[in-house]
Backbone bond lengths (Angstrom), bond angles and torsions (degrees), N, CA, C in turn:
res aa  C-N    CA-C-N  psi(-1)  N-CA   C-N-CA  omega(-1)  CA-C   N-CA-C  phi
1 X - - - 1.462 - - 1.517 109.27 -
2 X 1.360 112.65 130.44 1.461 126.39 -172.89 1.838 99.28 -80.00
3 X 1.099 103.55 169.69 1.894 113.91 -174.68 1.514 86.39 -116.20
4 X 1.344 131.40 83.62 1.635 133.03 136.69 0.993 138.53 -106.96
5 X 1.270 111.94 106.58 1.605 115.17 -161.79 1.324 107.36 -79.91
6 X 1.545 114.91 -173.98 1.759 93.48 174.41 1.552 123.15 -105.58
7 X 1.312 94.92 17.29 1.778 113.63 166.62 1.744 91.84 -112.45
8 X 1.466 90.37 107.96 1.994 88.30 171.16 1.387 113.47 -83.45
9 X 1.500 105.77 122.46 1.501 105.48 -179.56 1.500 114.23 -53.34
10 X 1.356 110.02 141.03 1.690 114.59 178.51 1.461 119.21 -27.80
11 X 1.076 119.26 143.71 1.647 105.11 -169.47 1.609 95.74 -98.17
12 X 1.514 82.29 160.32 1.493 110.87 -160.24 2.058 123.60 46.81
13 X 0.913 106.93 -2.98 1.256 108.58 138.97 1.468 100.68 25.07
14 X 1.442 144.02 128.25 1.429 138.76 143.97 1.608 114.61 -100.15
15 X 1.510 93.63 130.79 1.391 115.04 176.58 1.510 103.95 -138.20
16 X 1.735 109.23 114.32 1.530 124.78 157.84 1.156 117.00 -58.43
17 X 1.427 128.39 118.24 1.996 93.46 157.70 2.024 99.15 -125.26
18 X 1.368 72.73 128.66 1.973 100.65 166.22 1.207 109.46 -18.63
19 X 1.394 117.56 138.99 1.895 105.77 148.00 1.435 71.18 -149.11
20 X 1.891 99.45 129.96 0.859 126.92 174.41 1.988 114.64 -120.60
21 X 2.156 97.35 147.28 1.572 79.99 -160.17 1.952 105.81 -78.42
22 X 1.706 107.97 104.55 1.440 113.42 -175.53 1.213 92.52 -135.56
23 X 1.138 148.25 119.24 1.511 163.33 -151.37 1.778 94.91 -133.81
24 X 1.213 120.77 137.21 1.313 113.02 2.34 1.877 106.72 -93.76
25 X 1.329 132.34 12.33 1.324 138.21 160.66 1.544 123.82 -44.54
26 X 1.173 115.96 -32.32 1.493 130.74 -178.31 1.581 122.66 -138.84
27 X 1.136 132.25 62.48 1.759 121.88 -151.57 1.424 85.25 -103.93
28 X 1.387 95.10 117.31 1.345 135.30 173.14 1.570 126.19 -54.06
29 X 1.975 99.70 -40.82 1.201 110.25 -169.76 1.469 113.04 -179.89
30 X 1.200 115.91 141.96 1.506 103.15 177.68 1.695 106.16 138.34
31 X 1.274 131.46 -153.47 1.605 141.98 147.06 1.534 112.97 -29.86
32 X 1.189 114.28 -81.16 1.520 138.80 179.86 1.709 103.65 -58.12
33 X 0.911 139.90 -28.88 1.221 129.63 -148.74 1.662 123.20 -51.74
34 X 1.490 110.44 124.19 1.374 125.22 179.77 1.848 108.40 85.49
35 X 1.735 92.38 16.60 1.623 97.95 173.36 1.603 128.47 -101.34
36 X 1.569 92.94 5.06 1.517 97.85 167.75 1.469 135.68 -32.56
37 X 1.345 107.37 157.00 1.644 114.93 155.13 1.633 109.89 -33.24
38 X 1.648 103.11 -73.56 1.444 117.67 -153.14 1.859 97.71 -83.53
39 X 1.506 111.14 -20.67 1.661 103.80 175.35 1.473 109.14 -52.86
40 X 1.930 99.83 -50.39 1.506 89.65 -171.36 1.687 122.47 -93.72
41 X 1.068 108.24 36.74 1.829 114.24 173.56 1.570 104.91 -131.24
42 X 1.364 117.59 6.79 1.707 120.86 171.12 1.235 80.67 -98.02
43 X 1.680 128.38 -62.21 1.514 106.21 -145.53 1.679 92.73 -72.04
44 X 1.526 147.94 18.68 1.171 118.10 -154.39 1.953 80.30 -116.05
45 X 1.334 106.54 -32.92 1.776 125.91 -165.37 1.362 74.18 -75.86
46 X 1.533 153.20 -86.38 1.307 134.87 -149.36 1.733 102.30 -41.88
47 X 1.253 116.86 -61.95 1.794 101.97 -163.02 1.126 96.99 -70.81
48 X 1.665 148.10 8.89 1.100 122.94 178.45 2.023 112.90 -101.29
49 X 1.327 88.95 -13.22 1.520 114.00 -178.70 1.494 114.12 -106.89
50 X 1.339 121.31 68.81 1.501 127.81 -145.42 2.346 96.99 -96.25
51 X 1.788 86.03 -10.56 1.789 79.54 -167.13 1.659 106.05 -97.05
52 X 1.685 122.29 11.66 1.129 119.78 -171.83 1.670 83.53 -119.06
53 X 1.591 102.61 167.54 1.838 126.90 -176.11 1.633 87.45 -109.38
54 X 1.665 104.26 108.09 1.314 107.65 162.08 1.127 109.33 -88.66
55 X 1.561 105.36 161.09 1.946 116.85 165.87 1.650 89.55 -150.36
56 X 1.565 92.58 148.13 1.803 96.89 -164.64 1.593 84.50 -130.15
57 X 1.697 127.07 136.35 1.459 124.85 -161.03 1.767 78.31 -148.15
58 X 1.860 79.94 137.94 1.821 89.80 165.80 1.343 94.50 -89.63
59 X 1.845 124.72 155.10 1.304 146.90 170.47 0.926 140.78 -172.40
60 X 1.284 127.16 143.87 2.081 110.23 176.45 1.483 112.93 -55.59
61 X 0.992 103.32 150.94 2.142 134.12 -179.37 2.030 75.66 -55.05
62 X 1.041 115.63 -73.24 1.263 118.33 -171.46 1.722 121.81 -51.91
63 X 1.093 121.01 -16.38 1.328 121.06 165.11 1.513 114.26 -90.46
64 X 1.518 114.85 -77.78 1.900 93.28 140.88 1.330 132.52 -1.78
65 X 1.253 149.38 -35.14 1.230 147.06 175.25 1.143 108.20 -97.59
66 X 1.757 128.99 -45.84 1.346 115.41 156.40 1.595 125.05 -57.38
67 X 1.101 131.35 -36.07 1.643 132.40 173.83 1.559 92.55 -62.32
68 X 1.049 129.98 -76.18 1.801 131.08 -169.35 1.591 86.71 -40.26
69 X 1.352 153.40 -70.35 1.180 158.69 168.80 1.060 116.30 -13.66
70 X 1.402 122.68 -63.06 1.429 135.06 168.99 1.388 141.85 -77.74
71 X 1.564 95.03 26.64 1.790 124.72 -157.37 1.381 117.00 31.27
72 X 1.011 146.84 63.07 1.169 167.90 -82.58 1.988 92.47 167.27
73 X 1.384 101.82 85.49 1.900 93.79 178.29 1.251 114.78 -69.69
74 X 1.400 105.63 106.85 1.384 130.23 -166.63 1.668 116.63 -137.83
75 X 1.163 119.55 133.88 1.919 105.59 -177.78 1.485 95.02 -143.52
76 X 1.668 106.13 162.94 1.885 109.41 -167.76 1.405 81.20 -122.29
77 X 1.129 111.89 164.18 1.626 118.49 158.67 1.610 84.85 -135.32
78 X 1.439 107.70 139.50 1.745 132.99 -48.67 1.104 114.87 -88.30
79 X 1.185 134.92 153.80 1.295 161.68 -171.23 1.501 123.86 -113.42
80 X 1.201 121.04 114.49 1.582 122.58 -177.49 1.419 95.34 -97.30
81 X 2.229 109.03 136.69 1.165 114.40 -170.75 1.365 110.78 -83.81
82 X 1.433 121.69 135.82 1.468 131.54 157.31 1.099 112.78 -102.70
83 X 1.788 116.29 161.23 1.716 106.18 150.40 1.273 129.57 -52.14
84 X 1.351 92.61 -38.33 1.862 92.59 -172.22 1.113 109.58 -80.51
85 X 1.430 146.19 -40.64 1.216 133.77 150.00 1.502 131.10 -22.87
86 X 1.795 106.94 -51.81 1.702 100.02 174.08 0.927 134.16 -72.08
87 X 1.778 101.51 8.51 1.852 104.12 -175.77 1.757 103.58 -76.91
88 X 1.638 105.52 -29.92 1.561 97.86 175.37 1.968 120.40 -149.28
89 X 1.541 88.78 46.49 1.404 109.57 138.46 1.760 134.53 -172.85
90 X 1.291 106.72 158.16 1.711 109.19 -160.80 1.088 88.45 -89.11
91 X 1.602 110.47 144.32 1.353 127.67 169.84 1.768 120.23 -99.40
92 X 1.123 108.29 131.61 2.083 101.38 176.37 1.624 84.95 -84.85
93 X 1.871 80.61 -172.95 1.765 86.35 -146.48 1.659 77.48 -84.36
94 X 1.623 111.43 -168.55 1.482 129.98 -144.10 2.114 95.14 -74.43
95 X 1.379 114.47 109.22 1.001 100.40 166.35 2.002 131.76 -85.61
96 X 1.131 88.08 -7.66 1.574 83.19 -175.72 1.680 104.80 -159.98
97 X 1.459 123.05 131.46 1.442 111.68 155.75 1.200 138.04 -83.32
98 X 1.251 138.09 114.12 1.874 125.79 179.37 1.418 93.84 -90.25
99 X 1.457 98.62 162.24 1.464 127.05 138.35 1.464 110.38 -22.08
100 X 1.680 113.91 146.95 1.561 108.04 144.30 1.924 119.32 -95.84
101 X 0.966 95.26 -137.22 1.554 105.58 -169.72 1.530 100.12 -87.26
102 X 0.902 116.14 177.37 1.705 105.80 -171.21 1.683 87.87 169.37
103 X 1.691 93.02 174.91 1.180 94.04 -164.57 2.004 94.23 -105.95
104 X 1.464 143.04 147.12 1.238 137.66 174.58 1.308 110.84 -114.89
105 X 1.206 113.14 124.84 1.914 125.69 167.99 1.322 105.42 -120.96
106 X 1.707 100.83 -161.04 1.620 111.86 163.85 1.142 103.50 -118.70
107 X 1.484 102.33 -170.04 1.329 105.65 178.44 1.474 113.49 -63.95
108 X 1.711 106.68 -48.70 1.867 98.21 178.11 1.916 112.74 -53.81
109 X 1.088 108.70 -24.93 1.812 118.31 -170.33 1.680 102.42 -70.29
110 X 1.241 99.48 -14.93 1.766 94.61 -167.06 1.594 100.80 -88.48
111 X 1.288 126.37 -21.16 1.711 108.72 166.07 1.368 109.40 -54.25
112 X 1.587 102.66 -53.15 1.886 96.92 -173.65 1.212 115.35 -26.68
113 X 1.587 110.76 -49.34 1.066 111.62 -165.84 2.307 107.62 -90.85
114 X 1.207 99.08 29.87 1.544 106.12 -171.22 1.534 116.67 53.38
115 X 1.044 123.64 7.64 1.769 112.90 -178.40 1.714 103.08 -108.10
116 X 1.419 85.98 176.98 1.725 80.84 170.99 1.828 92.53 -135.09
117 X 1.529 107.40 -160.28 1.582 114.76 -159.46 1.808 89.81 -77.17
118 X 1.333 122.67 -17.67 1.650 118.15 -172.81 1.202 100.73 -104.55
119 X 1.428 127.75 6.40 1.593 115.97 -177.26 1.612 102.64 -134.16
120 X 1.121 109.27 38.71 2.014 109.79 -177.71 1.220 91.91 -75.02
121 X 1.441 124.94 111.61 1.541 116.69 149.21 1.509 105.57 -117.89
122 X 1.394 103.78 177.46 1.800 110.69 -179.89 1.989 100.99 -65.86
123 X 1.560 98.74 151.94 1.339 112.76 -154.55 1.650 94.76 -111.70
124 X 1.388 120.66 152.14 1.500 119.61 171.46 1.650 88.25 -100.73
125 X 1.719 85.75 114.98 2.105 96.98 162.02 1.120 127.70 -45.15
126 X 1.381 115.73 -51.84 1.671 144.95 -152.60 1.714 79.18 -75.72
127 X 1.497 116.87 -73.20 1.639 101.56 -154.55 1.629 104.94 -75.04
128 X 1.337 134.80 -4.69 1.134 149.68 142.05 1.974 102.78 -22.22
129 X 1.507 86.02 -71.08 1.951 84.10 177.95 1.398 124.58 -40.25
130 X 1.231 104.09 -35.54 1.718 118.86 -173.81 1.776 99.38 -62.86
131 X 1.032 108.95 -12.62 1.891 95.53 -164.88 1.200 96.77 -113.56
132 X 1.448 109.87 160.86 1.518 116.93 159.06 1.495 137.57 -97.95
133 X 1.623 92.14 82.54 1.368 101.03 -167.95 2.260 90.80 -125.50
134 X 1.243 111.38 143.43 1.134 124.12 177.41 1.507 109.68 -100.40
135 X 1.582 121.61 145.87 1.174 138.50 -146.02 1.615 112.39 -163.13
136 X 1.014 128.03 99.20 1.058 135.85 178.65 1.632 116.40 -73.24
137 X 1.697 137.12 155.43 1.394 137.86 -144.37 1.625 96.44 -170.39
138 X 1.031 109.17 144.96 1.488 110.83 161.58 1.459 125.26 -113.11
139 X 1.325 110.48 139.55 1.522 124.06 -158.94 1.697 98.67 -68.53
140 X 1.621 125.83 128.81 1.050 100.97 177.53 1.679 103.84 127.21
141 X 1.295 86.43 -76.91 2.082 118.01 -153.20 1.887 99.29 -61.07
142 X 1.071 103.19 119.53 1.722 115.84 170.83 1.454 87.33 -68.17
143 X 1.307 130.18 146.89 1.543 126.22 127.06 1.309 135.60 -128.10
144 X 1.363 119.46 12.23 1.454 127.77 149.95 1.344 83.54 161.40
145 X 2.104 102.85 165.82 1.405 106.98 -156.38 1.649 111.23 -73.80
146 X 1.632 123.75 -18.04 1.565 139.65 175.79 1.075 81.87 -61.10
147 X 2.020 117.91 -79.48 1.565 99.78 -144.45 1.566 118.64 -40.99
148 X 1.356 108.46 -57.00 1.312 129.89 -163.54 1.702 122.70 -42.74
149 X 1.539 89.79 -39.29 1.782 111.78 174.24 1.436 109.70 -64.29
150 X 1.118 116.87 -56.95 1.662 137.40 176.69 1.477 100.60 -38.97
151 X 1.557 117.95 -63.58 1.262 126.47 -175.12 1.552 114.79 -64.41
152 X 1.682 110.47 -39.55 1.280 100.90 -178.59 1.953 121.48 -61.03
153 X 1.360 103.74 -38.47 0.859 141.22 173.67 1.931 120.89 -39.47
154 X 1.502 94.24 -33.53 1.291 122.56 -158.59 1.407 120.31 -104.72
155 X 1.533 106.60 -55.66 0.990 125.73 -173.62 1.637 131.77 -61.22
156 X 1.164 125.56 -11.49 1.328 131.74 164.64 1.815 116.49 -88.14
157 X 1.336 105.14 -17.39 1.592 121.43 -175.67 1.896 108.10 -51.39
158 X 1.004 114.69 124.00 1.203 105.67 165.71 1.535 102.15 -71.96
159 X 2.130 101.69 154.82 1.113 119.38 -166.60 1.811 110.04 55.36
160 X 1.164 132.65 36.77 1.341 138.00 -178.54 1.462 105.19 -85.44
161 X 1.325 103.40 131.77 1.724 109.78 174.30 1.220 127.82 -57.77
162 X 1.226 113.55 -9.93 1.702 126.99 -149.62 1.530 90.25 -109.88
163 X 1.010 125.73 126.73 2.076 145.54 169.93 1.602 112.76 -123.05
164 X 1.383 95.38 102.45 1.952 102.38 -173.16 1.482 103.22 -79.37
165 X 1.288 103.02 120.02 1.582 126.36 159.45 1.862 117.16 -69.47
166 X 1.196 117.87 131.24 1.433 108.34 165.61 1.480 98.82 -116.45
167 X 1.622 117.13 140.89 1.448 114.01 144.36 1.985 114.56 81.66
168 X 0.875 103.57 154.01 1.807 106.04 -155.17 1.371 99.16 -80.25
169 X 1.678 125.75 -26.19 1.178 131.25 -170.25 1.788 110.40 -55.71
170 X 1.095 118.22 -25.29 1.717 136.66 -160.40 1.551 91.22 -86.75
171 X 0.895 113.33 -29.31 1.959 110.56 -173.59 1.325 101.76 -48.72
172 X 1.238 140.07 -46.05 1.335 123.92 -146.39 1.473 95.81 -81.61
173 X 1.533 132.70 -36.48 0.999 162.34 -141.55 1.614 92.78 -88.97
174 X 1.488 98.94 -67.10 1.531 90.41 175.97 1.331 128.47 -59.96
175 X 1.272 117.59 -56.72 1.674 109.37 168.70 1.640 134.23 -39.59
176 X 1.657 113.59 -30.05 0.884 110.73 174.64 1.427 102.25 -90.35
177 X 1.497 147.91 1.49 0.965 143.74 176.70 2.263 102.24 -76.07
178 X 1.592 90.21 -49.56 1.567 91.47 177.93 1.274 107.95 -56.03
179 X 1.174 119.56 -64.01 1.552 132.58 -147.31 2.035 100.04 -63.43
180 X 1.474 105.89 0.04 1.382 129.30 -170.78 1.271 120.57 -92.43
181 X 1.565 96.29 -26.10 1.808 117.48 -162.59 1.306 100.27 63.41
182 X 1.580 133.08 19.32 1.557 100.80 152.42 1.233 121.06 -113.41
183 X 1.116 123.42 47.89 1.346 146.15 143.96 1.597 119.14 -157.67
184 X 1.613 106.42 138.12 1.645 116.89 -147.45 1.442 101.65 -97.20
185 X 1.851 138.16 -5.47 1.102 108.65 167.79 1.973 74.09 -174.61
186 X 1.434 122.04 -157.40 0.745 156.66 -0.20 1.688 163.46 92.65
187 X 1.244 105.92 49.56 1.918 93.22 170.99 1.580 115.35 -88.33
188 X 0.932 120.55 137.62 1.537 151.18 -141.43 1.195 128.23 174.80
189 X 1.475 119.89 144.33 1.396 153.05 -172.35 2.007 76.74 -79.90
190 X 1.042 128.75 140.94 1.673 134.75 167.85 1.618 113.47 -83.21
191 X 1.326 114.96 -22.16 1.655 124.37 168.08 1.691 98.04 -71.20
192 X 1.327 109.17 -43.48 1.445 100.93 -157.65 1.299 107.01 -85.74
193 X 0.913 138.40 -27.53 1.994 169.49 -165.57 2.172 68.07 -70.74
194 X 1.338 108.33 -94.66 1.287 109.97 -167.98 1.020 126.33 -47.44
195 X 1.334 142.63 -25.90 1.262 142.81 156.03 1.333 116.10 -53.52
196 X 1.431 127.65 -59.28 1.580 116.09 164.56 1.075 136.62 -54.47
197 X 1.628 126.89 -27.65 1.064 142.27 140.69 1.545 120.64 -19.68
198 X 1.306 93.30 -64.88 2.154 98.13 179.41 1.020 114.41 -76.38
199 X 1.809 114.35 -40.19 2.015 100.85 -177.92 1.472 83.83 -83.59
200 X 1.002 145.59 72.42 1.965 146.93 115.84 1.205 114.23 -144.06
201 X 1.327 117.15 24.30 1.887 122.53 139.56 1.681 87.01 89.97
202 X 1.289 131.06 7.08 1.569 87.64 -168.10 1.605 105.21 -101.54
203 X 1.698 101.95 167.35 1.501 103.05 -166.50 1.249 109.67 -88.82
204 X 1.525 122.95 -37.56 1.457 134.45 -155.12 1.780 100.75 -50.76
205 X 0.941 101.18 143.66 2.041 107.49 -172.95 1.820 92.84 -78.56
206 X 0.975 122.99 147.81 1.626 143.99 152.09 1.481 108.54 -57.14
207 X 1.343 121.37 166.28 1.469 138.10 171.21 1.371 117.70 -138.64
208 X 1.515 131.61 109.21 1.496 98.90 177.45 2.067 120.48 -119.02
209 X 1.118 94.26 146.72 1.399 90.34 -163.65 1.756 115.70 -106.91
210 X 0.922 110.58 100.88 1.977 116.50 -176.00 1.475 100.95 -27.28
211 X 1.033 106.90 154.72 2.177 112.52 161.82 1.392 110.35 -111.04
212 X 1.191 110.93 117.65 1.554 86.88 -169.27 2.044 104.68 -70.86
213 X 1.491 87.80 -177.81 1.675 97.74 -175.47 1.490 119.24 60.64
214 X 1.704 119.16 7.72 1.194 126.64 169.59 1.982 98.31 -118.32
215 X 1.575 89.36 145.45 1.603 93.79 176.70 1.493 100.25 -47.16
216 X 1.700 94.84 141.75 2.187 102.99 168.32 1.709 109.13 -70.15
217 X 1.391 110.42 -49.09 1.511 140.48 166.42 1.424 117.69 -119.64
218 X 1.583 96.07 158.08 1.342 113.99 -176.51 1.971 104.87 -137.29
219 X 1.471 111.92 149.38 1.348 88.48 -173.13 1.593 109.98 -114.22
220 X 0.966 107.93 166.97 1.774 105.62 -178.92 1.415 118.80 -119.90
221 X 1.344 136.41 172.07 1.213 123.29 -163.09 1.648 98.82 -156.04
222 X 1.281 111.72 161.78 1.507 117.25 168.53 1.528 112.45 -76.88
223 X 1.561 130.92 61.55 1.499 119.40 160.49 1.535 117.51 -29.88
224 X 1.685 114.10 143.79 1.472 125.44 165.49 1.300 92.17 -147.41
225 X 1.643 104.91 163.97 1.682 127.67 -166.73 1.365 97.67 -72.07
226 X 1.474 127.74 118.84 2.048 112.98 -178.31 2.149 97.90 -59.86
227 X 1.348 69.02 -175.24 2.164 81.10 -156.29 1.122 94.36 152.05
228 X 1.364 123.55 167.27 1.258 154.07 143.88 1.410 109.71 -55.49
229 X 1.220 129.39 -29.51 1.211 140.93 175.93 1.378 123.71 -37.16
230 X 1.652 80.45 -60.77 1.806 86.15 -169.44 1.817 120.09 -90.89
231 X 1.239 94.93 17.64 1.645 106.36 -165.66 1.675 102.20 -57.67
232 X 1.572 124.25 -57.08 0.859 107.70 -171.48 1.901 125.49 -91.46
233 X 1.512 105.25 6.09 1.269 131.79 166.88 1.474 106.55 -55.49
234 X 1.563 99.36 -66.68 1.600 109.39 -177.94 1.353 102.18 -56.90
235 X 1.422 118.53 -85.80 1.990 92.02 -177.87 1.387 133.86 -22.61
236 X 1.430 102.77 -41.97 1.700 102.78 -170.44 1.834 95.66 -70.14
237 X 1.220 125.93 -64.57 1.148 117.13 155.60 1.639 135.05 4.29
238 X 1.342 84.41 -80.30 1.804 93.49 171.66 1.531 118.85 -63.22
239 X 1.026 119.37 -25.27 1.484 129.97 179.09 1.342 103.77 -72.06
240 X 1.667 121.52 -62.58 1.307 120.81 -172.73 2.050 91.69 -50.08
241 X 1.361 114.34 -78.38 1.112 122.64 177.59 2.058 114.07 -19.31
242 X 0.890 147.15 -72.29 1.383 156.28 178.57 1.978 108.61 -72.93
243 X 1.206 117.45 -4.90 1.438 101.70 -179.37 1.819 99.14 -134.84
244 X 1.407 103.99 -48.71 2.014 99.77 -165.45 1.835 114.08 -82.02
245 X 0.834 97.41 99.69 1.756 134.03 172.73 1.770 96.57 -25.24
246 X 1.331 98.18 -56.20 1.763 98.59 -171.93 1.583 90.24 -64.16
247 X 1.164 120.91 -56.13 2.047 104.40 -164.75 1.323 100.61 -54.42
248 X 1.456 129.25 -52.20 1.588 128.99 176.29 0.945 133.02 -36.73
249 X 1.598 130.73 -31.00 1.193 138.02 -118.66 2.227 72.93 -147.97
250 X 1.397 118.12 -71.55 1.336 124.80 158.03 1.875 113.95 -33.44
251 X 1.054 115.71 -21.69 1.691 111.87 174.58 1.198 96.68 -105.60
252 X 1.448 140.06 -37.18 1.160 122.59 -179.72 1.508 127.37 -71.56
253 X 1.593 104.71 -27.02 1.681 108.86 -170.72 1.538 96.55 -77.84
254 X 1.665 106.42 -50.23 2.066 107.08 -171.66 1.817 104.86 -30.22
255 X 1.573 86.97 -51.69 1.529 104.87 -158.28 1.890 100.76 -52.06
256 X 1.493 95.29 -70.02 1.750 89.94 -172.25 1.282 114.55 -61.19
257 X 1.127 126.69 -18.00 2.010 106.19 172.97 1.517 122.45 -79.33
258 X 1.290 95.96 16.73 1.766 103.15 168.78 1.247 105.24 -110.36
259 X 1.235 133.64 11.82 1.851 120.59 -156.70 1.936 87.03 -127.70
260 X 0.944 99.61 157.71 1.634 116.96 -171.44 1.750 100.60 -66.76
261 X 1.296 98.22 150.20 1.370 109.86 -165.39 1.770 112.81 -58.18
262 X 1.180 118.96 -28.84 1.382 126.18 171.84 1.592 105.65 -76.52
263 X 1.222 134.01 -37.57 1.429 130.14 163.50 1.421 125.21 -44.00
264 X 1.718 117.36 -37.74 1.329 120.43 -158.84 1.317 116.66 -55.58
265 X 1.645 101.99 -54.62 1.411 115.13 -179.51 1.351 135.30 -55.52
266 X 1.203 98.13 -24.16 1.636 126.74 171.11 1.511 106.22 -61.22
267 X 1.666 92.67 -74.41 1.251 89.11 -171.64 1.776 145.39 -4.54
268 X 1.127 115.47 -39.10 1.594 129.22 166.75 1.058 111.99 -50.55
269 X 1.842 131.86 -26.56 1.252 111.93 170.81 1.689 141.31 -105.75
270 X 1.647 77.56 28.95 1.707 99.92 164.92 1.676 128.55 -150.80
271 X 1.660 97.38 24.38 1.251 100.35 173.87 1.718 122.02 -96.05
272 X 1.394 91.77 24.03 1.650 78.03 170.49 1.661 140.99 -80.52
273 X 1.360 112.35 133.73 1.338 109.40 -142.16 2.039 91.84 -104.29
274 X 1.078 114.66 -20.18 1.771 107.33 167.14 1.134 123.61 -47.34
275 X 1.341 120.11 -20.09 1.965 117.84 176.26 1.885 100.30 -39.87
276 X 0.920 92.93 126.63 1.653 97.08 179.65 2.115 82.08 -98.05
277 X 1.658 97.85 173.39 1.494 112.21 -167.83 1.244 95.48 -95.05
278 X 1.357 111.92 153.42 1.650 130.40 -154.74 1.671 91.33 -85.72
């Protein structure tokens, strides 16, 4: 189903959309390349949006926010809402749910943490500290306002669980450190945990474990630059989004073939994409 409203947006219309380097949502380059989440729901929103002039530009998240800034008709697929973001761009309603942050092992890593692959439930962080289990973090990286406290909290402690990572170069290093048992997990996005995983060949399956008191999911949305511009974009948007089965069904499959093999099946009970924006 096509997005025609019965006011046809101006023809040819220009609309940018972002690809930003966020793997596995945008893969820039490499094995996978142009096999993202968000690669394959732009190319699916371009044929469904046949009366606007697309142009699709690789760029930083941070230049993107200055162009959306500078009214500059521009849109990301997906976008997590901030304040400061809504001062200068409109959001369509909720296109997709991810995962939150969580903690990633293997299967041998999941005793450390006492569970097994039939008993993953969400984990208390705080009494987490009390044990001696090691956990890797990235220097830098927010991942929700619990995790972050926990860690701040933590991280100077001698014998502290928490080991700061800088910089993408350490990945290879780290995985083979897990996949080693000498290191017990991991905080991570579970798409992204799995994506590094495959572009460095290894086979062993991922595990991911909720925190409790941190969001399970978070939802994302199609941001565009506000304007007059995008008025009838965003409806058509939301329409494709709340009625056409192929975009639904196309955000849901991209999404689960990045998430660890115990995630997939799940998946169904948090992909609903009707959350309209708060």
């Amino acid at each position: 189903m096509q997005a025609h409203g019965h006011d046809s947006p101006e023809k040819h219309q220009d609309v940018t959309w972002s690809r930003t380097d966020f793997a596995p949502f945008f893969i820039l380059e490499g094995a996978f390349i142009n096999q993202g989440v968000s690669d394959e729901i732009i190319r699916l929103l371009i044929s469904k949006l046949p009366d606007y002039e697309h142009h699709v530009s690789d760029m930083s998240l941070k230049r993107m926010l200055k162009s959306a800034e500078s009214g500059m008709p521009i849109c990301h697929v997906a976008l997590l809402i901030t304040p400061e973001r809504q001062k200068f761009i409109d959001y369509s309603d909720a296109i997709m749910r991810n995962y939150g942050n969580g903690i990633i092992t293997t299967k041998a890593g999941l005793s450390r943490f006492k569970l097994s692959p039939d008993t993953i439930q969400p984990i208390d962080l705080e009494q987490l500290t009390h044990t001696p289990v090691s956990i890797s973090i990235h220097d830098g990286r927010a991942y929700s306002p619990y995790i972050d406290k926990v860690i701040k909290e933590n991280l100077g402690k001698p014998n502290s669980i928490f080991h700061k990572k800088t910089g993408l170069q350490e990945q290879n290093r780290l995985f083979e450190r897990l996949l080693s048992q000498r290191l017990d997990g991991l905080i991570a996005r579970p798409e992204e945990a799995e994506f590094s995983k495959r572009m460095l060949g290894f086979e062993d399956d991922l595990y991911y474990i909720p925190i409790q008191n941190s969001p399970a999911t978070s939802l994302a949305y199609v941001g565009c630059a506000k304007g007059d511009w995008n008025n009838q974009l965003i409806a058509d948007l939301n329409q494709l989004i709340k009625t056409d089965v192929e975009v639904q069904k196309t955000v849901s499959q991209a999404y689960r073939q990045w998430l660890p093999t115990h995630l997939q099946t799940k998946f169904d009970s948090i992909k609903d994409v009707t959350v309209p924006k708060p």
